[in-house]
N, C-alpha and C positions, 0 to 999 in steps of 0.2 A: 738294720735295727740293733741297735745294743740291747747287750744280754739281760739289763734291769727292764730294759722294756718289753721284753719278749715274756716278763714274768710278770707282769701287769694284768689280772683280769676283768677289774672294772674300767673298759675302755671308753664309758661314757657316763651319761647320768642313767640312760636308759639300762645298762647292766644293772644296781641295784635295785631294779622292779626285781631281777631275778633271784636275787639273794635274798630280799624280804619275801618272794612265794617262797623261795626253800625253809624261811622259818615260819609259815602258814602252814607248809605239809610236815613240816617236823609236829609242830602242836596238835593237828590233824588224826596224828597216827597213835598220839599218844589213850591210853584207854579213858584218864578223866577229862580228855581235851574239853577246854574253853567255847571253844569252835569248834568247826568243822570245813574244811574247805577241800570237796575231795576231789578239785580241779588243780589245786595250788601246784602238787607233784612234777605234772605235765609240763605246768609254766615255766616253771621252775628252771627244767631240762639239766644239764648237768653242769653246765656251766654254772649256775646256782649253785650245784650243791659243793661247787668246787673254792666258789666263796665264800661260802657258809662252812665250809671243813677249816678254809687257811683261817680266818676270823674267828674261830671258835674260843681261841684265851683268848679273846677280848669282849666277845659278844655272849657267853655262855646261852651257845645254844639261842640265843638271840631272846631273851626276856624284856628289851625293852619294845620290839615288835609286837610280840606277843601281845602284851600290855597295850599298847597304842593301837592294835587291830578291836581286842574287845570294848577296849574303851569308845573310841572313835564307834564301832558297831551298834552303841546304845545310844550315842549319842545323836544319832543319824535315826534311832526305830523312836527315841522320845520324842524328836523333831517332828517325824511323821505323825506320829500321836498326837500332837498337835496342830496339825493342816500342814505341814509340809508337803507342797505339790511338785516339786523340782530338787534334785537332786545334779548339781554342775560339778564332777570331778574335772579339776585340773592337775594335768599330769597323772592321769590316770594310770600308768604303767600297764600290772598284770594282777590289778585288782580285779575280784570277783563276787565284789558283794551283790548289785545285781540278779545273780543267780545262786544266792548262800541264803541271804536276809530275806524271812519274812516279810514281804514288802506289798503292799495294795498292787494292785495288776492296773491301776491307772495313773501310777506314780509316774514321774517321766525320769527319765535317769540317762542323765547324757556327761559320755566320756572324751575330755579334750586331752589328745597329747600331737609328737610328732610322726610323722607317716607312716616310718620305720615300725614302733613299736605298736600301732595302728595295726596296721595291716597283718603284722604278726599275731596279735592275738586274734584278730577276726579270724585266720584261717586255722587258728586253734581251736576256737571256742565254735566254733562252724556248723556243729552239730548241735550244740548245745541250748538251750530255750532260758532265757531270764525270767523272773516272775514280775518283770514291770515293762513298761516298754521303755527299749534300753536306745539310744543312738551314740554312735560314735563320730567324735569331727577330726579331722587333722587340722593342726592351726599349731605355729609357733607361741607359744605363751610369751617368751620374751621380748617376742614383738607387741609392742603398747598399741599403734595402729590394730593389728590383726587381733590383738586381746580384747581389745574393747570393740570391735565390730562384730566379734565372737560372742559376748554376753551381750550384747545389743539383741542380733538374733534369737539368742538360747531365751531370755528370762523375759523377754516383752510379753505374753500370755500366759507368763505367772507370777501369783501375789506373794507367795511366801517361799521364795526359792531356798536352798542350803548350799552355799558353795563349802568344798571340801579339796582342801588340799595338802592332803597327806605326804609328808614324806619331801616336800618342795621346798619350802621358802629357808633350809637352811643351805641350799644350792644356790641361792641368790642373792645378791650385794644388796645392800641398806636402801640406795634407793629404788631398782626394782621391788624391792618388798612395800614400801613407800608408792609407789607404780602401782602396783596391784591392789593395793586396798584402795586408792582411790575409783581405781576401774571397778571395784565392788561395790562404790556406794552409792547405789544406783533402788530406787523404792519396788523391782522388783524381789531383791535381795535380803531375808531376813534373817540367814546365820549365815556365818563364816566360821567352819570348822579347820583349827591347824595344829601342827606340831612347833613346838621349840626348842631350844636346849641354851644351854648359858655357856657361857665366855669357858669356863672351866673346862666343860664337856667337850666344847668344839676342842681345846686344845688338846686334849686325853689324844682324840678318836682322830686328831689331823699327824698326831704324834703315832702314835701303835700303830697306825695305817697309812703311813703317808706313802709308799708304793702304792699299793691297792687305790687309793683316791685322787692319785694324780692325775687322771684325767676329770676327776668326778669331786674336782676340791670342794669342801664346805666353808660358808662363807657368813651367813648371818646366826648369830648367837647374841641381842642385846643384852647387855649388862641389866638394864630397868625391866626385863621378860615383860610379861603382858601388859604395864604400864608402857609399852612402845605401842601398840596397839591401841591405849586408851587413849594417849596423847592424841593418835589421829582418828578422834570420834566414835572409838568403837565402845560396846561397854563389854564386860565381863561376864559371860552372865554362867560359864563352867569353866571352874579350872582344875584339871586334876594329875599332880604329881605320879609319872608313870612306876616311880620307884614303890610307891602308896601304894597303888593299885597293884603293881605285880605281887608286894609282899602280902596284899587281899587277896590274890587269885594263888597263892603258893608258889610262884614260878620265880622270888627272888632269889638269886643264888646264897648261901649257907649264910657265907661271912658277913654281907650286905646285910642280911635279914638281923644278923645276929647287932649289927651294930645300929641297924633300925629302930631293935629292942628297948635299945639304951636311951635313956632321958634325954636328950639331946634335942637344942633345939633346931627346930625346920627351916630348911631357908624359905625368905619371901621372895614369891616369885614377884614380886614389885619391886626387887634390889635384890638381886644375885649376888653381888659382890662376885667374889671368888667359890660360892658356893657351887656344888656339882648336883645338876638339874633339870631333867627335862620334864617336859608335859605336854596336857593336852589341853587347847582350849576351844571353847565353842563360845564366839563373840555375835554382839546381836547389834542392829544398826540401834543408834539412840533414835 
């Protein structure tokens, strides 16, 4: 093994579950925290916190997480608010809304990833009681066969399911993302919750990081942001800039906030351009 690889700590996709729980237990501990997630810690184990320390000049402490966990968390309790009966994380890593979120005790709430990360949180969380009934599946997501035999099963005896895929589809090439929303549009499925970031951002975070994500490269960032998604049928119906919202919640860092301040105009997330942008969006079938 050469000595830059021996200093590699995200050795898959499955690593950064662990580095986003070390910025759930970081916001956790704090006294005005957002959240609360007082499993994150555990998940986390040190390996997290040891990529959350080397990242720290680039992630400050990790506020775009932060942001995209609250946000995503209301977006998922307004959904329910409204009959959301199914809840389909794909790639669910070492999330633990399940057992955080206020959630009806007949919601169904079922988590897909691979076996590996599977098996490992189940023998963590082993003790621990969800407030919905929760199931976990092993299933390759990037296999199209097993993805759509997957939501076949999951969503056939519900009307208004939420798929949520946090943290995923900038791990995946154009037409896997393309792949997956088709396997979504399916009349059990009535949102589709996700993350994105634009052209600018992926270069930042592929650039400051390109050890650390060499096994875990990022790949989808459209230039037209949630107009790639409209284009294939979906509508818009929340889109919310994480930078917004973190400088809402106080967790933008100084400078950021400070040039937030400034009249400047915002980019559209329907033409990035060169702008620097992520968000969140919560798309609904037309």
């Amino acid at each position: 093994m050469r000595a830059a690889d021996a200093d590699v700590l995200v050795s898959n996709v499955s690593d950064t579950a662990r580095w986003v729980a070390c910025y759930r237990a970081i916001e956790s501990a704090r006294p005005d925290a957002i959240f609360k997630d007082p499993l994150a810690e555990r998940l986390a184990g040190e390996k997290g916190k040891a990529i959350a320390a080397r990242a720290a000049k680039n992630m400050h402490n990790g506020w775009p997480v932060i942001a995209r966990t609250k946000v995503i968390d209301d977006l998922i309790l307004a959904s329910v608010a409204v009959g959301c009966d199914c809840v389909v994380n794909l790639a669910a890593g070492l999330d633990t809304r399940p057992y955080r979120l206020d959630l009806p005790a007949t919601l169904h709430w079922i988590e897909a990833d691979l076996p590996g990360i599977i098996d490992e949180k189940t023998a963590q969380l082993a003790s621990e009681t969800p407030h919905c009934v929760l199931e976990r599946v092993k299933v390759d997501l990037a296999d199209a066969a097993a993805r759509d035999g997957f939501l076949d099963q999951m969503v056939r005896n519900h009307k208004r399911a939420l798929v949520l895929s946090e943290g995923l589809i900038m791990y995946l090439d154009e037409d896997t993302v393309r792949g997956l929303s088709h396997s979504l549009d399916r009349p059990g499925i009535a949102w589709w919750v996700l993350d994105t970031i634009s052209p600018a951002i992926l270069a930042v975070l592929m650039k400051r990081m390109a050890v650390d994500l060499r096994q875990a490269p990022m790949h989808f960032a459209p230039e037209s942001g949630i107009a790639f998604f409209e284009d294939l049928g979906w509508r818009a119906r929340d889109v919310q800039s994480l930078a917004v919202e973190a400088r809402r919640l106080h967790r933008l860092p100084w400078l950021l906030n400070l040039l937030m301040a400034l009249p400047l105009p915002q980019p559209d997330p329907r033409h990035l351009g060169n702008a620097r942008w992520s968000g969140v969006i919560r798309l609904e079938r037309r």
